[in-house]
PyMOL CGO cylinders between C-alpha atoms (Angstrom):
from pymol import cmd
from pymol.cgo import CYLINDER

trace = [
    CYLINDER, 0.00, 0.00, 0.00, 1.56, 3.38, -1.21, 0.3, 1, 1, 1, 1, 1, 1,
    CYLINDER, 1.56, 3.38, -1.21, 1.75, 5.80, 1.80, 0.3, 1, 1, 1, 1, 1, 1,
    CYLINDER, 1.75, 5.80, 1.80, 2.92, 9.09, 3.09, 0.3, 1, 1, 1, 1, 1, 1,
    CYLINDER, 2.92, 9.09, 3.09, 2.83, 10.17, 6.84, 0.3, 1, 1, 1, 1, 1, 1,
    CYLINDER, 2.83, 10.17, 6.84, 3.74, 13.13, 7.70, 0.3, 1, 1, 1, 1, 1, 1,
    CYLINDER, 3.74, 13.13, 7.70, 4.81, 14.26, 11.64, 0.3, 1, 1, 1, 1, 1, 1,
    CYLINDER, 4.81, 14.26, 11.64, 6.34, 16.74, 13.84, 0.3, 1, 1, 1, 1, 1, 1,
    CYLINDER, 6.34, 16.74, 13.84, 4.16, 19.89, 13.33, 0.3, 1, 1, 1, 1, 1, 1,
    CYLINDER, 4.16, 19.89, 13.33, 2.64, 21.72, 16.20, 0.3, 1, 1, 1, 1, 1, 1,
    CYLINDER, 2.64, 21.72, 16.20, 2.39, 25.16, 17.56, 0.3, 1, 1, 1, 1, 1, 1,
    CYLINDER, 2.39, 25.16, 17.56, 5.62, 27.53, 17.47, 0.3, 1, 1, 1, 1, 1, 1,
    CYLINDER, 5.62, 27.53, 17.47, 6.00, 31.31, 18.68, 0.3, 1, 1, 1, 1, 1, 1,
    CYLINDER, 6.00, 31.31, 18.68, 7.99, 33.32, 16.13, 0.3, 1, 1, 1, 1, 1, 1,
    CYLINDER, 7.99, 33.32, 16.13, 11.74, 32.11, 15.57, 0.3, 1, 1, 1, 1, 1, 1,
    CYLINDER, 11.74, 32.11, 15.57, 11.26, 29.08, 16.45, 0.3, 1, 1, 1, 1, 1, 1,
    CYLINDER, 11.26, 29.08, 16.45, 12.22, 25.31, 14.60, 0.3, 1, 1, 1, 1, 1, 1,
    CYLINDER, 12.22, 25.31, 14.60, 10.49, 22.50, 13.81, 0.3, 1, 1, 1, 1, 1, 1,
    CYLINDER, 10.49, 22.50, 13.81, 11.70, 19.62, 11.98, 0.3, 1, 1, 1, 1, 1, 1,
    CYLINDER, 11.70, 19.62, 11.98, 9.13, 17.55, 10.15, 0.3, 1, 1, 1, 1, 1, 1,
    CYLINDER, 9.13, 17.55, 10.15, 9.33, 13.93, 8.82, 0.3, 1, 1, 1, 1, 1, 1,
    CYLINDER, 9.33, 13.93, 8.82, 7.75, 12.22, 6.31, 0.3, 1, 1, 1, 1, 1, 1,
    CYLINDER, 7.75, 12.22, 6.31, 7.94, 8.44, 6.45, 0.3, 1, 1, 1, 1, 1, 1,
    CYLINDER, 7.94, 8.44, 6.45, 7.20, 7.28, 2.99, 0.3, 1, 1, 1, 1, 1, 1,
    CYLINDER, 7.20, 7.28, 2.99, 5.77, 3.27, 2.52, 0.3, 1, 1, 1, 1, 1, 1,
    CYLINDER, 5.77, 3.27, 2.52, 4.35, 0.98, -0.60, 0.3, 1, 1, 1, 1, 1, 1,
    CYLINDER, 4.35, 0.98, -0.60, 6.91, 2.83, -3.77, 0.3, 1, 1, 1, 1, 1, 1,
    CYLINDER, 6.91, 2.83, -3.77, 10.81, 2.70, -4.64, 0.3, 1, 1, 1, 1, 1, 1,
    CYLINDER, 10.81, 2.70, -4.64, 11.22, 6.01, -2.53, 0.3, 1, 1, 1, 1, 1, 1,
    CYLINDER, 11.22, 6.01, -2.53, 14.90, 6.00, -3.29, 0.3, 1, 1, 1, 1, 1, 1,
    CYLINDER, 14.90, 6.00, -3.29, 14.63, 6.65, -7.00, 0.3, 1, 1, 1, 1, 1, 1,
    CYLINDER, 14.63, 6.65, -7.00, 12.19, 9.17, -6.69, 0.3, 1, 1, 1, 1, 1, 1,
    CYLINDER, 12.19, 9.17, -6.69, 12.78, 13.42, -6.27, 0.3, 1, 1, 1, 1, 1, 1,
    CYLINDER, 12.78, 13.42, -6.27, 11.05, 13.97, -3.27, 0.3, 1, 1, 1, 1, 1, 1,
    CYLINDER, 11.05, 13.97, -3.27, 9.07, 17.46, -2.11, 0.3, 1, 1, 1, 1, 1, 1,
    CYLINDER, 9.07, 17.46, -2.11, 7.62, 19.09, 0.72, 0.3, 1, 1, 1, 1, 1, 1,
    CYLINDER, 7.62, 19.09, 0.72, 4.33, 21.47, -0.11, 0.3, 1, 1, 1, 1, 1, 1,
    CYLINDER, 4.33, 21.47, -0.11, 2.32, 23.47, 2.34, 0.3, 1, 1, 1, 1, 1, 1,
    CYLINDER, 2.32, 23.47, 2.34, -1.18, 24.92, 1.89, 0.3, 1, 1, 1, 1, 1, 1,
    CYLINDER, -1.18, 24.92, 1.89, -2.38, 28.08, 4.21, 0.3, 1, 1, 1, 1, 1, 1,
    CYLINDER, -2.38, 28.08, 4.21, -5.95, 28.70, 4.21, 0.3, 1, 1, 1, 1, 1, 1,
    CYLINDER, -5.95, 28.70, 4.21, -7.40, 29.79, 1.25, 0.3, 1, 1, 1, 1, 1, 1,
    CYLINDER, -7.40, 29.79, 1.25, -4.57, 29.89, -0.39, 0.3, 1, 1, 1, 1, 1, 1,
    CYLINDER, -4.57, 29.89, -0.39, -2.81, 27.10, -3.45, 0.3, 1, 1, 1, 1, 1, 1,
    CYLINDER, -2.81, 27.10, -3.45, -0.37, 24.02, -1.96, 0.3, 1, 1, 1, 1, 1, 1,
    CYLINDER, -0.37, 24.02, -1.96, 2.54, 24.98, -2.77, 0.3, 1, 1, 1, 1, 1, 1,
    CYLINDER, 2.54, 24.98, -2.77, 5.54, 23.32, -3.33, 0.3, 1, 1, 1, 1, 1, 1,
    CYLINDER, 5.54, 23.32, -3.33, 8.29, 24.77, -0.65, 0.3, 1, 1, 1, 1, 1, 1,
    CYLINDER, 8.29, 24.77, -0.65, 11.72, 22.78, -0.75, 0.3, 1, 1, 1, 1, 1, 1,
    CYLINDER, 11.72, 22.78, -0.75, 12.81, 19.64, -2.77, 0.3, 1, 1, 1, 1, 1, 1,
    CYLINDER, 12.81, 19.64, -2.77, 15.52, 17.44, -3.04, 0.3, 1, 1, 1, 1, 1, 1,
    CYLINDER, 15.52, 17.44, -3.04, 16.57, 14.97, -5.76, 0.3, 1, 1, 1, 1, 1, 1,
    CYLINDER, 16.57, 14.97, -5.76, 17.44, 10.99, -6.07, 0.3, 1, 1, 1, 1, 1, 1,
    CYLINDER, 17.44, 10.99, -6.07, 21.16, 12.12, -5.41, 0.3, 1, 1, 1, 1, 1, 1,
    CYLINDER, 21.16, 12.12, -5.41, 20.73, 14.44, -2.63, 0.3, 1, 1, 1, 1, 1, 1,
    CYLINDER, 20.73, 14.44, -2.63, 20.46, 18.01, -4.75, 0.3, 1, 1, 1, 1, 1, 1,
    CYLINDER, 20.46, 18.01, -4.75, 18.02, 20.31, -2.77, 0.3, 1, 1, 1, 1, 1, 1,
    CYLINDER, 18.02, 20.31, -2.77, 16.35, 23.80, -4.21, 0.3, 1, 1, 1, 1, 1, 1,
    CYLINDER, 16.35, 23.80, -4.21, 13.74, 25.76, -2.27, 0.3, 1, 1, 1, 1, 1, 1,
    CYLINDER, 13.74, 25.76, -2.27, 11.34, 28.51, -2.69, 0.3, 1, 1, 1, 1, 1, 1,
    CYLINDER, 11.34, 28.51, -2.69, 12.49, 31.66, -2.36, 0.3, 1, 1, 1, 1, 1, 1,
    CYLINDER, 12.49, 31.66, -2.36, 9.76, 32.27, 0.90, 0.3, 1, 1, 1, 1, 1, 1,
    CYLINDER, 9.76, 32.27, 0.90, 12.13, 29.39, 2.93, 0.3, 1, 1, 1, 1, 1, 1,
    CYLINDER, 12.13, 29.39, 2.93, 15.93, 29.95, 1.42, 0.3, 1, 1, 1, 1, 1, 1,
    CYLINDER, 15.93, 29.95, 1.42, 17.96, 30.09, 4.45, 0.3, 1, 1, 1, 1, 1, 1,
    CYLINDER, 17.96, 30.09, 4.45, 15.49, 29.12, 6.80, 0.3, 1, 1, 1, 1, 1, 1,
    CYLINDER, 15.49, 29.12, 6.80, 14.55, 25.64, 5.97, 0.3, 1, 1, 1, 1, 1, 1,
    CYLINDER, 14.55, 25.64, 5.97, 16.64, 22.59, 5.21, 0.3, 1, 1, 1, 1, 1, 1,
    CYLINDER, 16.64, 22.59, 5.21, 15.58, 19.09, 3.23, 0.3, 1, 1, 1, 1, 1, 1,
    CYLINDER, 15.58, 19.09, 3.23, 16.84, 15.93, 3.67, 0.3, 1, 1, 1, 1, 1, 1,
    CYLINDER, 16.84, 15.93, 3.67, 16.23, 12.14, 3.05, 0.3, 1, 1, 1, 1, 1, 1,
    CYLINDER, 16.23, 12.14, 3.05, 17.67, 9.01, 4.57, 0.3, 1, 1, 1, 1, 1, 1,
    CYLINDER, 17.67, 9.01, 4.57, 16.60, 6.16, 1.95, 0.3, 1, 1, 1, 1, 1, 1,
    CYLINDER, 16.60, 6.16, 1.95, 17.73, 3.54, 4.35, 0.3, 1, 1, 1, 1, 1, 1,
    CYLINDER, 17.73, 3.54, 4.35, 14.34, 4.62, 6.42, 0.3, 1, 1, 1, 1, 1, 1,
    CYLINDER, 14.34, 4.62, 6.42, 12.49, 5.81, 3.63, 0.3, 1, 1, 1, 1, 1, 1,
    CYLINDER, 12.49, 5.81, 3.63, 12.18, 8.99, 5.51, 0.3, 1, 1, 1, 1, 1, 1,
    CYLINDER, 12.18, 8.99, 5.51, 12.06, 12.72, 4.30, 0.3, 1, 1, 1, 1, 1, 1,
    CYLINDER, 12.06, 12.72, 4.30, 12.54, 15.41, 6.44, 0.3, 1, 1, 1, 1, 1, 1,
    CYLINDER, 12.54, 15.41, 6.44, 12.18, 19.35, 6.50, 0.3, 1, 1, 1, 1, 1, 1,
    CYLINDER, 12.18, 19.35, 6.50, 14.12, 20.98, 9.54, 0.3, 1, 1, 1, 1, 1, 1,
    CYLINDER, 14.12, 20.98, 9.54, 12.27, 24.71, 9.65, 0.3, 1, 1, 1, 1, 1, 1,
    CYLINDER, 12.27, 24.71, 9.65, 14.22, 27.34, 11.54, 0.3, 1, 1, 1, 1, 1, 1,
    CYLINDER, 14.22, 27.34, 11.54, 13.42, 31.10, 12.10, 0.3, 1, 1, 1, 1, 1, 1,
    CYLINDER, 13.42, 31.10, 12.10, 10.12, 30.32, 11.85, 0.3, 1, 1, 1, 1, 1, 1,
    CYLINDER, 10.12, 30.32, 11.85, 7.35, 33.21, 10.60, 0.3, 1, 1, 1, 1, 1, 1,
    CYLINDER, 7.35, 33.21, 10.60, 3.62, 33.72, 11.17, 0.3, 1, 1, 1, 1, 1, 1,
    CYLINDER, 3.62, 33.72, 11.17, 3.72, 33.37, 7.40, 0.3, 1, 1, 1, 1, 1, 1,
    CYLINDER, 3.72, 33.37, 7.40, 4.80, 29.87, 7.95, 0.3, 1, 1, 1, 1, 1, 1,
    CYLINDER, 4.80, 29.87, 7.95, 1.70, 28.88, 8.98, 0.3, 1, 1, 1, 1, 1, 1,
    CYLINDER, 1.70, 28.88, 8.98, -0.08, 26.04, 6.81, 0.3, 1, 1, 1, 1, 1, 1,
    CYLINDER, -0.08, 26.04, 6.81, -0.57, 22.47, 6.49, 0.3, 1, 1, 1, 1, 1, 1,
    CYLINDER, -0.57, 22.47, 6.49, 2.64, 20.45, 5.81, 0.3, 1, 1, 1, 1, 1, 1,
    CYLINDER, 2.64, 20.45, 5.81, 2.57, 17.54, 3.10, 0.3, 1, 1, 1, 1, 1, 1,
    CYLINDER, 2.57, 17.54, 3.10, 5.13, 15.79, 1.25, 0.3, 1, 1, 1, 1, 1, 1,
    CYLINDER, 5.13, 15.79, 1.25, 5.24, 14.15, -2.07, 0.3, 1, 1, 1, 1, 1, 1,
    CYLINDER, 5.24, 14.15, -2.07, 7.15, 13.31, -5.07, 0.3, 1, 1, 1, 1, 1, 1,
    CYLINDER, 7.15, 13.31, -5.07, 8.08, 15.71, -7.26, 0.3, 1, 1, 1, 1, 1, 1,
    CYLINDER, 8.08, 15.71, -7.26, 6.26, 15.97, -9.74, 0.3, 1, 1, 1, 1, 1, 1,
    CYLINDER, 6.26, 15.97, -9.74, 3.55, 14.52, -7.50, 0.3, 1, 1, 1, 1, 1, 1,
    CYLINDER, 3.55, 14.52, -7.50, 0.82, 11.82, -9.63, 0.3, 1, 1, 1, 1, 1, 1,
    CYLINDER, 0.82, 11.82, -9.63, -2.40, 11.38, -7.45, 0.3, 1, 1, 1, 1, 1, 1,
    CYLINDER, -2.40, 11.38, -7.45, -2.82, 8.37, -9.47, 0.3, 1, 1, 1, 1, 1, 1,
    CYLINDER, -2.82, 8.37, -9.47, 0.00, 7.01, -8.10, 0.3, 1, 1, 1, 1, 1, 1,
    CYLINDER, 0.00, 7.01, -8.10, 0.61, 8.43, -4.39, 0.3, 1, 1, 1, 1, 1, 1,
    CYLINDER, 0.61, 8.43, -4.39, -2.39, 10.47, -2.44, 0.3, 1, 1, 1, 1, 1, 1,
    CYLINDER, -2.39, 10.47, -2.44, -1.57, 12.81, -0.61, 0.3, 1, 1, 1, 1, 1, 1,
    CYLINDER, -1.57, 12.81, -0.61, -1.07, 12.18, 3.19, 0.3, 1, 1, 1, 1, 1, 1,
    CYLINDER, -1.07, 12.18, 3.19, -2.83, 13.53, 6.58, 0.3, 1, 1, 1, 1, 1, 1,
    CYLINDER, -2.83, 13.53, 6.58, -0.35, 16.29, 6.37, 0.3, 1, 1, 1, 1, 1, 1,
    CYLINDER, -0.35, 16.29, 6.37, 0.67, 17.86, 9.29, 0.3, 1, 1, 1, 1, 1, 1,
    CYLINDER, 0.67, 17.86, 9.29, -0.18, 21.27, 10.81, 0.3, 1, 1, 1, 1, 1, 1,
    CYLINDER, -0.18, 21.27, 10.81, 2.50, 24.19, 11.67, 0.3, 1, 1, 1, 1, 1, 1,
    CYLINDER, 2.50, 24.19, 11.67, 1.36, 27.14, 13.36, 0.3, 1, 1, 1, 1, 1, 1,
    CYLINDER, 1.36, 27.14, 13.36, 3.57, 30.06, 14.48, 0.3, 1, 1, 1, 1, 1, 1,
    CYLINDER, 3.57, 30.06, 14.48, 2.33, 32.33, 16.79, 0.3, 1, 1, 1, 1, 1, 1,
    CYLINDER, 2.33, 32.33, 16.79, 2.93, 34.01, 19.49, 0.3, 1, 1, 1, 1, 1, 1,
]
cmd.load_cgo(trace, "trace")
């Protein structure tokens, strides 16, 4: 069964880190460019940080310098460590492949980062 669960969100006042994980089941997760997305309310998911097959990462310009991605294929496990964190950052967290297929992987539970103070 193809799976994606996502953990380690929660509430945050204003410069503070998280570091999410993704723990990815049921697909060759190793051969696969892997993303994290985030979706505020009302607004689009959108795709925040990614990292390829062979460990090259890019991020949106919103999260340069703030957050980090990385994988460890032995535990099939993605993870996005968030530091300095913003109101702004506030969304639901999901990850994916990128490019994502619904057809092929749903999306997860996702999980929820707030920052406030």
């Amino acid at each position: 069964q193809v799976q994606l669960v996502e953990s380690g969100g929660g509430l945050v006042q204003p410069g503070g880190s998280l570091r999410l994980s993704c723990a990815a089941s049921g697909f060759v997760f190793r051969i696969n460019d892997m993303g994290w997305y985030r979706q505020a309310p009302g607004k689009q998911r959108e795709l925040v940080a990614r990292i390829t097959d062979g460990g090259r990462t890019n991020y949106a310009d919103s999260v340069k310098g703030r957050f980090t991605i990385s994988r460890d294929n032995a535990k099939n496990t993605v993870y996005l460590q968030m530091n300095s964190l913003k109101p702004e950052d506030t969304a639901v967290y999901y990850c994916n492949t990128d490019p994502y297929d619904l057809q092929y992987i749903s999306w997860g539970q996702g999980t929820q980062v707030t920052v406030s103070s």
